[in-house]
N, C-alpha and C positions, 0 to 999 in steps of 0.2 A: 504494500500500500504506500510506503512512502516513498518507493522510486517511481513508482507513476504518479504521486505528488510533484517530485521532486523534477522530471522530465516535461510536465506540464508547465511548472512554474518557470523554467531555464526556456522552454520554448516561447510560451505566451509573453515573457517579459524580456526575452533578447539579448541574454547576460551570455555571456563567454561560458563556457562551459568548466573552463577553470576556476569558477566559483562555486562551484557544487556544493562545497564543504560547509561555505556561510550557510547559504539556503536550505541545508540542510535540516540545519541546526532550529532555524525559523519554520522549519516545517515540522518539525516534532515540538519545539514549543505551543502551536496555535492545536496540534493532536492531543497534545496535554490538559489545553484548556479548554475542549469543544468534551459534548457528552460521549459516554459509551453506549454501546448499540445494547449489551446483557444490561446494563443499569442504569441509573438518572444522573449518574456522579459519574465527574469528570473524574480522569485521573490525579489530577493535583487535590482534586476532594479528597480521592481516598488517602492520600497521602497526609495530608494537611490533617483529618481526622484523625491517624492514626496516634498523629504526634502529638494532638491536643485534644482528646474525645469528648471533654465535659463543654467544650464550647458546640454555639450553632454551624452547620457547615459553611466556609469560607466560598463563596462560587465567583470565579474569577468569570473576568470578563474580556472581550476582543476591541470593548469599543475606541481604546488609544493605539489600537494596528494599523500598519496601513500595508496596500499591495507591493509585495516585492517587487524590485526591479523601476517602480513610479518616480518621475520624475519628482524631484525637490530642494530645495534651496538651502542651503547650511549658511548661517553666521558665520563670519570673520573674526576673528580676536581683533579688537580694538588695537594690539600692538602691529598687526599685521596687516591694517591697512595704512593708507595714501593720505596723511591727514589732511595735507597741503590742498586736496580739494574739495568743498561743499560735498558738493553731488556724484561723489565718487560711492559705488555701489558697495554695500556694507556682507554681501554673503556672495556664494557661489555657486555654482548650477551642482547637482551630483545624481544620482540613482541611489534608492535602497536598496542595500542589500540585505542585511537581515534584523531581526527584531530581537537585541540580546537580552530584552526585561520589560520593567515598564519604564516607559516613554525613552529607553535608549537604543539606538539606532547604529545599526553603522552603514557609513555611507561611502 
């Protein structure tokens, strides 16, 4: 199941094939976080209950993902821009590649 993730996503979104490895990685994170097909709990549920059972289950969410390979824009470090002009552009074009947490990216 995950190399035909894995094939689809390299396909669909036009990445070198020698980055398999990232995407990989962002395709078993979002399998982690989506339901199982025998039960209502994700895998990070059963996990996350294991290790804390007196709480309510934790059900994580996809809504801070976004699609691999999509275009988007990275910040600049302030030290690493052109200060010498106004309107000199503050980030820089990149692709994602995979989704290492929440809200971290690499790009």
């Amino acid at each position: 199941m995950i190399l035909e993730c894995l094939r689809a996503v390299i396909v669909t979104s036009r990445l070198p094939y020698s980055l398999w490895g990232f995407v990989i990685g962002s395709i078993v994170e979002i399998i982690n976080r989506t339901a199982n097909t025998t039960k209502e709990l994700t895998a990070f549920q059963l996990f996350y209950d294991e290790l804390v059972p007196s709480q309510a289950p934790y059900v994580p969410g996809l809504q801070d993902y976004r699609a691999i390979g999509s275009k988007c824009l990275v910040l600049t470090p302030p030290k690493r821009r052109i200060t010498a002009k106004k309107l000199q552009l503050k980030s820089i074009k990149g692709r994602l590649l995979a989704v290492l947490g929440y809200q971290t990216y690499l790009i």
